[in-house]
N, C-alpha and C positions, 0 to 999 in steps of 0.2 A: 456651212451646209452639212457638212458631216457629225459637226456636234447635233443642229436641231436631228436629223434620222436617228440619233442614237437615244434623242430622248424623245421621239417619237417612238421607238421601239421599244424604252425601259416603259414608259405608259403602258403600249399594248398588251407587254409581258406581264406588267402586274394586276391587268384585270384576269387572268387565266392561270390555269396552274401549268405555265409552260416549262418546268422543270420534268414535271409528272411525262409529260408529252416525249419529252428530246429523249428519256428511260425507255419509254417505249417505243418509241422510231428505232433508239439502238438494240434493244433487243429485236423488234422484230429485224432488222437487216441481219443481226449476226444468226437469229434462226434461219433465216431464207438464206443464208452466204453457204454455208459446207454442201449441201446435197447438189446443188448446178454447177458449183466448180473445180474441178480438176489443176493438182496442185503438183507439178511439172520440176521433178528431181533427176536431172542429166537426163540420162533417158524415158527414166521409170515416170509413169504417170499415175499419178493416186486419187482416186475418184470413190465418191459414196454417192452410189445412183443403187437406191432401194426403194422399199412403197415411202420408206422415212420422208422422201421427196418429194410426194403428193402430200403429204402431210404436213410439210415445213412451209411449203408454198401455201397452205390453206390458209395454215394459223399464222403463219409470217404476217400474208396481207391482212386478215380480219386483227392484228394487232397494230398491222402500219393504218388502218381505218380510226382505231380506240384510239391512237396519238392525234393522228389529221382532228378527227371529234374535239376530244381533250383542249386542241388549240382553237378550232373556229366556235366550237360551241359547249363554254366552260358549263353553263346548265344541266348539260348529263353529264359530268363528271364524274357522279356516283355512281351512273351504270356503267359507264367507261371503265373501271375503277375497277369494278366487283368482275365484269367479262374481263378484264387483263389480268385481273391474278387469276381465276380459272384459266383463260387461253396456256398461260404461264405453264400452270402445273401440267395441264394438258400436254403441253409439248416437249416434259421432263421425258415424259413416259412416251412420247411417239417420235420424236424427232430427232434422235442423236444426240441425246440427254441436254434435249432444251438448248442443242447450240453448244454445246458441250459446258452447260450449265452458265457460262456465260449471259448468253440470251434469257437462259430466266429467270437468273439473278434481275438483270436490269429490269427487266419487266417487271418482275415481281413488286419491284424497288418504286418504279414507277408506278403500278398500280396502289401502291399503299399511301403514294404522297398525291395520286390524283383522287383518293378518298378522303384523304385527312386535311387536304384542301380549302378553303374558305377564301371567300370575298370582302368578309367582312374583316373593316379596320382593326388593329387592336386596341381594347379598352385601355386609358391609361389608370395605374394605379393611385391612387389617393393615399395620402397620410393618413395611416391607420395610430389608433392609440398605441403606448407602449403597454404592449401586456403586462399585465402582471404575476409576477414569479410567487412561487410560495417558498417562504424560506422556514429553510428544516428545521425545526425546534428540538 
């Protein structure tokens, strides 16, 4: 039982660019994680409550969106792709430097492998002739 799901799952995975996806779920949770939580040292409580946190929650969810996309529907992958490295960079500069760069590394990361993506098999290569060298006279 547990074998067939697992190769019911490597199937599903390999028709999508579910690597691309899981980069962007994790960047966006680590954008959307520093501005809502307060991070509790003996007494002292340390919190980053700024506009940053309107801003982390926007672009958090509009990239937890591009990953969900990315996996139910691998066909926009290309605009998936192109809006997550923008979101990305976007949130360098507004969010508490992208998650504290964290967040848009992966993103970034993700975005570039849900562009460079493909469906299609790879071609296998064929015996090629042996070149021929020129030899130095």
């Amino acid at each position: 039982m547990l074998l067939t799901l697992w190769r019911g799952f490597t199937a599903w995975r390999r028709g999508r660019p579910f690597w691309a996806g899981l980069f962007v779920a994790a960047g966006a949770l680590i954008i959307l994680f520093p501005p809502f939580v307060g991070v509790k040292l003996g007494d002292m409580v340390i919190s980053i409550k700024t506009i940053g946190g309107t801003s982390a929650l926007l672009i958090g969810t509009l990239l937890a969106i591009c990953a969900v996309s990315l996996w139910v529907q691998p066909k926009f992958r290309l605009a998936a792709g192109i809006v997550t490295v923008l979101l990305s960079l976007v949130a360098l500069v507004v969010t508490n430097l992208g998650g504290f760069l964290a967040g848009t590394v992966l993103s970034l990361l993700g975005g570039a492998l849900a562009v460079a993506w493909t469906d299609e098999p790879k071609k296998r290569k064929t015996a090629e002739e042996p070149s021929q060298t020129v030899q130095p006279t």
